[in-house]
C-alpha positions in Angstrom: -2.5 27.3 -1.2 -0.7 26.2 -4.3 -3.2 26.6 -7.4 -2.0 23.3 -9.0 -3.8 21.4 -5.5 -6.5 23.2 -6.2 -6.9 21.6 -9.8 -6.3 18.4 -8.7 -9.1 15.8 -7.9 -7.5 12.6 -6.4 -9.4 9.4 -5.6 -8.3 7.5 -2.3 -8.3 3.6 -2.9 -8.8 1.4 0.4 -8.8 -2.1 0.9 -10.9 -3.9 3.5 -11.1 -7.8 4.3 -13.1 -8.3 7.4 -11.7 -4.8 8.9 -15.0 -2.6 9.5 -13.4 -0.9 12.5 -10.5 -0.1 10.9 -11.9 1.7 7.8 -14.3 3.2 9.4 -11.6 5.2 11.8 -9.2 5.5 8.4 -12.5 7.6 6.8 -13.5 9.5 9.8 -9.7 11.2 9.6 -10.1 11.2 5.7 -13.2 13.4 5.7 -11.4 15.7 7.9 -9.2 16.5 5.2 -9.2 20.3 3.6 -7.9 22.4 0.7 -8.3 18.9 -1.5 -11.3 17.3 -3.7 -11.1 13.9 -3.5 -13.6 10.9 -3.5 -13.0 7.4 -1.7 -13.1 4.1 -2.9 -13.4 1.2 -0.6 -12.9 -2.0 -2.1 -14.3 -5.0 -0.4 -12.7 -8.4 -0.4 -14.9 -10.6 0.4 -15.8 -10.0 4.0 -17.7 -11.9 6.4 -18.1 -9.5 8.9 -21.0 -7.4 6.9 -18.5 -4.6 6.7 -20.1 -3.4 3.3 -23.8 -3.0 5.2 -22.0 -1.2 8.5 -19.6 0.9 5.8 -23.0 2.1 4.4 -24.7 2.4 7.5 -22.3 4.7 8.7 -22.0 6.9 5.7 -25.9 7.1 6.1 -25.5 8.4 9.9 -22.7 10.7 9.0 -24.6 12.5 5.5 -21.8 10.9 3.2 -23.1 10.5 0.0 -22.2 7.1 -1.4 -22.9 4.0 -4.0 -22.1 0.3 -3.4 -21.3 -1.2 -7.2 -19.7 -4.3 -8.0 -15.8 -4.2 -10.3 -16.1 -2.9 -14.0 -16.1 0.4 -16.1 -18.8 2.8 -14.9 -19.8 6.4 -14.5 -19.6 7.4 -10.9 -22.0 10.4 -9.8 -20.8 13.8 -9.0 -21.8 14.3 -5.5 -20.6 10.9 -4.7 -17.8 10.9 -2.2 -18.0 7.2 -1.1 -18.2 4.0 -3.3 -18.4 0.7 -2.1 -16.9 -1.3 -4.2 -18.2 -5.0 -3.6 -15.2 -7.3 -5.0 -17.2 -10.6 -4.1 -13.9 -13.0 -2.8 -10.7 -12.2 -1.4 -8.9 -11.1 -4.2 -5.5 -10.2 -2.5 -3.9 -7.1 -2.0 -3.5 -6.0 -5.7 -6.2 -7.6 -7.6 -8.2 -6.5 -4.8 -6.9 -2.5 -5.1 -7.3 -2.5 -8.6 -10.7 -2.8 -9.1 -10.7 0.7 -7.3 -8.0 2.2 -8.9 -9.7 1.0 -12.4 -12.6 2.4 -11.5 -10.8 5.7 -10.3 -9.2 6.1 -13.7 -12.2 5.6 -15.5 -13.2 9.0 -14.2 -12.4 11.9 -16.5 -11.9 14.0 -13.3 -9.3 12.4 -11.8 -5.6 13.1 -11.9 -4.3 10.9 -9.3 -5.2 8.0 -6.9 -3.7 7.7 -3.1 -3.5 4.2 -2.1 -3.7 3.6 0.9 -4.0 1.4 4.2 -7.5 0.4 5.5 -5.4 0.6 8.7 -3.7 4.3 8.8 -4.8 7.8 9.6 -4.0 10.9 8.0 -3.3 14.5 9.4 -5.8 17.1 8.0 -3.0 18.4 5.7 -1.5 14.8 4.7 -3.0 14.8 0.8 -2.2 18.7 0.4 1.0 18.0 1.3 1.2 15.2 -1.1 0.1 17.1 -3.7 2.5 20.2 -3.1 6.0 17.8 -2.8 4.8 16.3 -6.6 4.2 19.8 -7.9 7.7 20.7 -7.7 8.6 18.4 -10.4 7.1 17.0 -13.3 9.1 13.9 -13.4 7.5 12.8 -10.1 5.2 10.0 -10.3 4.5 8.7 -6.9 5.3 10.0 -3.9 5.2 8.5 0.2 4.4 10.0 3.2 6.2 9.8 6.5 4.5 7.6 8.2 4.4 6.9 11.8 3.6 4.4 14.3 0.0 4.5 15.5 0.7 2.4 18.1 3.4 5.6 19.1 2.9 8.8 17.0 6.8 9.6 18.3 8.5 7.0 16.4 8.8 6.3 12.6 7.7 3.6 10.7 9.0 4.8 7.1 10.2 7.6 5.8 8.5 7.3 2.2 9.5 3.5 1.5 12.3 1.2 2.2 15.8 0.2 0.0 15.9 -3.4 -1.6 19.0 -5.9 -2.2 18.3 -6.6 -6.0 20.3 -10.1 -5.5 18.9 -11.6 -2.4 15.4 -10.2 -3.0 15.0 -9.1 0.7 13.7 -5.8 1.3 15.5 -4.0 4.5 13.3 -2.5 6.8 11.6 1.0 6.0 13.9 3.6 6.1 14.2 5.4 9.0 12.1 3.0 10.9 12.2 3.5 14.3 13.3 6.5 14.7 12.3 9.4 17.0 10.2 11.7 15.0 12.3 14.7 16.2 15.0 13.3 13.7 16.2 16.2 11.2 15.4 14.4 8.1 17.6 14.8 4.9 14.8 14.3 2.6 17.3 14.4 -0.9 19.3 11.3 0.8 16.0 9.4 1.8 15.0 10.0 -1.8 18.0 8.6 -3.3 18.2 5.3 -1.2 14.7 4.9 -1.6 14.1 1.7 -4.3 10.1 1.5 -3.5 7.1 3.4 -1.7 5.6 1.6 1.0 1.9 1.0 -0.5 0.5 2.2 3.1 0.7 5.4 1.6 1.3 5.9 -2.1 -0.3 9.1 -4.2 0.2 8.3 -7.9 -0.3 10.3 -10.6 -2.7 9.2 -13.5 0.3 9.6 -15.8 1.8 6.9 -14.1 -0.6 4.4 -13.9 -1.4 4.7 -17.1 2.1 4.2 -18.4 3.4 1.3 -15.9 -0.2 0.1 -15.7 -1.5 -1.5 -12.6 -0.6 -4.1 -9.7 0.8 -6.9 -10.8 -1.8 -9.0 -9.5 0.0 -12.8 -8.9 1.8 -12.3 -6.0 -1.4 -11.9 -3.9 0.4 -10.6 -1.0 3.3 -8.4 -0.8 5.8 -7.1 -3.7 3.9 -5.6 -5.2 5.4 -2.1 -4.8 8.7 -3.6 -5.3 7.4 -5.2 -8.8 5.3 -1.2 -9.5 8.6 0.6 -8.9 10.9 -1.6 -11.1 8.6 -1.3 -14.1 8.6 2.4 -13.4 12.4 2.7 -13.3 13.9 5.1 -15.6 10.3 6.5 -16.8 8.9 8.4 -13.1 10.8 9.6 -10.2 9.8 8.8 -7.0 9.7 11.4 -4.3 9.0 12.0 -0.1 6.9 14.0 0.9 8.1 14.3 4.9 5.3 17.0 6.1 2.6 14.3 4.8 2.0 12.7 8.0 0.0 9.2 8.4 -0.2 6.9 11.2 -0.1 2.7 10.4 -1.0 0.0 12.5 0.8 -2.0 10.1 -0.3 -5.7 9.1 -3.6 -5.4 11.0 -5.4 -7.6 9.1 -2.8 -10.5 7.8 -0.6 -10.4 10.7 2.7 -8.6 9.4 5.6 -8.0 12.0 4.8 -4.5 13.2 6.0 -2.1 16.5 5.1 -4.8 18.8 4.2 -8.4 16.9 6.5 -10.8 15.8 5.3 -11.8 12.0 2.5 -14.5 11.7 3.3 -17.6 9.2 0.5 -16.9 7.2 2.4 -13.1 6.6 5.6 -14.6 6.2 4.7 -17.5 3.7 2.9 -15.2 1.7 6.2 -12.6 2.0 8.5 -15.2 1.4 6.8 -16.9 -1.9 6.2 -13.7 -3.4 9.8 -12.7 -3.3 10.6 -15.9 -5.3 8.2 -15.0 -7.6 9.3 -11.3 -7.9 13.0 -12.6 -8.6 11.6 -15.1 -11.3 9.6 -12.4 -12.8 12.3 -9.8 -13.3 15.9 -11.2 -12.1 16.2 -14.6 -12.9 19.6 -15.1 -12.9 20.1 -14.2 -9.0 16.8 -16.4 -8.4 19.2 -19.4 -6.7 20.9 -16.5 -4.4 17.1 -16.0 -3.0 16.3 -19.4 -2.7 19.7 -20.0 -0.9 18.9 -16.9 1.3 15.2 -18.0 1.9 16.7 -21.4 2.7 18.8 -19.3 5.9 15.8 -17.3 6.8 13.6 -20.8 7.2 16.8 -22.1 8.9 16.9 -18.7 11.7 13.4 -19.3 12.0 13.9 -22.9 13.3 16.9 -21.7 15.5 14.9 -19.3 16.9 12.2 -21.9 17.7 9.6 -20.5 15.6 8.6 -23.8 14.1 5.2 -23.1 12.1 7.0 -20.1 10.8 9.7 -21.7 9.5 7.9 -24.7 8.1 5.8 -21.3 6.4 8.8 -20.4 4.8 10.1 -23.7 3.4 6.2 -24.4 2.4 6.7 -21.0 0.1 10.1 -22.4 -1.4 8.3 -25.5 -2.0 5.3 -24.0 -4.0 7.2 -21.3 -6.0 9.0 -23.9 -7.5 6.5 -26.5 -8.1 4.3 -23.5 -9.7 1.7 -24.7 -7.3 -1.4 -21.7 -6.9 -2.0 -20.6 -3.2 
């Protein structure tokens, strides 16, 4: 094993809105996990489905020691290797992360923080192998998994992340999405067309979170990896790390388009109006070439008879430019 993975203590940031089943399964296959120390976070948004008191419940049953705590700066106990992080509303995907990843960096002991899905599972190795790909270069600050279907562990979902068109503001589907996992992988050229890691699976290093700082926390949904990797440009290089293997159900919870689901308006709203935002925030000048090709999209979306989601998209146009809040 390479000494530096031994040194290293990461803390593994969850999310989970109303998703019990899902996290639970997601921390069975963590805790299966060797050759790393790590520590999970799970922060709750909100739920109504008493997932903190079953989360517990089920560390009780399985001898994890944990601590539920509410968001702010605190001291978490060594043995700990569950906290329950009670966020109190539905704070979105960032705000809702970060109270985690906060808390993670306010531990002396930890050099870097894995975000990931509520709604993935990880091969035994996954972390280690995380661990060994940023090793190899100093200048690495983050660095994606492959990550696989779970619906079909033979296909791929993303190989690390996914190119974006910096004047239309549309991100392309993951790279290497949907293809057999037999495919020889050139893992130099993925790294190269890569523009952002999917935040399914994301190990980051402390260094880099405390230079580019956190999630930008007003999109509530969606770009916020985009909006992480742009501030990062220039200062970390992101990396692949294609033996790290993780399996994604993909948009579980909000209703993203996934292996077989068509997207769900509240998941394309959401997508749509944070995009706007995104180009507002850091390329203004092409903001009218989004609008005009959000306008199209809302437009294939009628063609296609998909009426509520188009009406989704025009509803995001309409309140990005009004500045109206969600």
């Amino acid at each position: 094993m390479n000494q530096a993975n031994i040194m290293n203590h990461t803390d593994i940031v969850l999310l989970n809105w109303n998703s019990k089943e899902d996290t639970i399964e997601c921390l069975e296959s963590l805790y299966k996990m060797k050759g790393v120390s790590f520590r999970v976070f799970v922060c709750d948004n909100g739920s109504t489905d008493d997932s903190l008191p079953c989360l517990s419940r089920w560390a009780t049953e399985q001898g994890v020691s944990h601590i539920e705590v509410r968001p702010g700066p605190q001291q978490i106990p060594e043995q700990t290797k569950l906290v329950l992080i009670d966020n109190g509303a539905n704070l979105g995907f960032a705000a809702g992360n970060n109270t985690g990843i906060a808390l993670a960096l306010g531990q002396p002991e930890t050099s870097h923080v894995w975000l990931l899905n509520n709604d993935t599972t990880v091969e035994q190795d996954s972390l280690e192998t995380l661990h060994r790909r940023m090793a190899q270069d100093q200048a690495i600050g983050a660095c994606g998994s492959l990550i696989k279907f779970y619906d079909d562990h033979s296909v791929i979902q993303a190989v690390g992340g996914c190119e974006f068109n910096y004047t239309t503001g549309v991100a392309s589907e993951s790279l290497g999405r949907y293809l057999p996992d037999s495919t020889v992988l050139d893992v130099a050229d993925y790294e190269a067309r890569m523009d952002y890691i999917s935040g399914a699976a994301m190990l980051l290093s402390r260094e880099y979170l405390e230079t580019v700082g956190l999630m930008e926390e007003s999109y509530f949904l969606y770009y916020e990896e985009i909006d992480w990797a742009i501030r990062a440009k220039g200062l970390f290089k992101l990396a692949i790390a294609v033996d790290s293997i993780v399996y994604h159900k993909e948009g579980s919870a909000i209703g993203s388009a996934s292996f077989q689901r068509a997207a769900s308006p509240t998941s394309e709203f959401y997508l749509m109006r944070s995009k706007l935002r995104f180009m507002a925030r850091h390329l203004p000048k092409n903001l009218p070439i989004a609008y005009a090709a959000t306008f199209a999209q809302a437009l294939n979306r009628f063609r296609r008879g998909q009426l509520e989601t188009g009406v989704a998209v025009l509803k995001a146009m309409v309140q990005r430019s009004t500045g109206m809040a969600a």
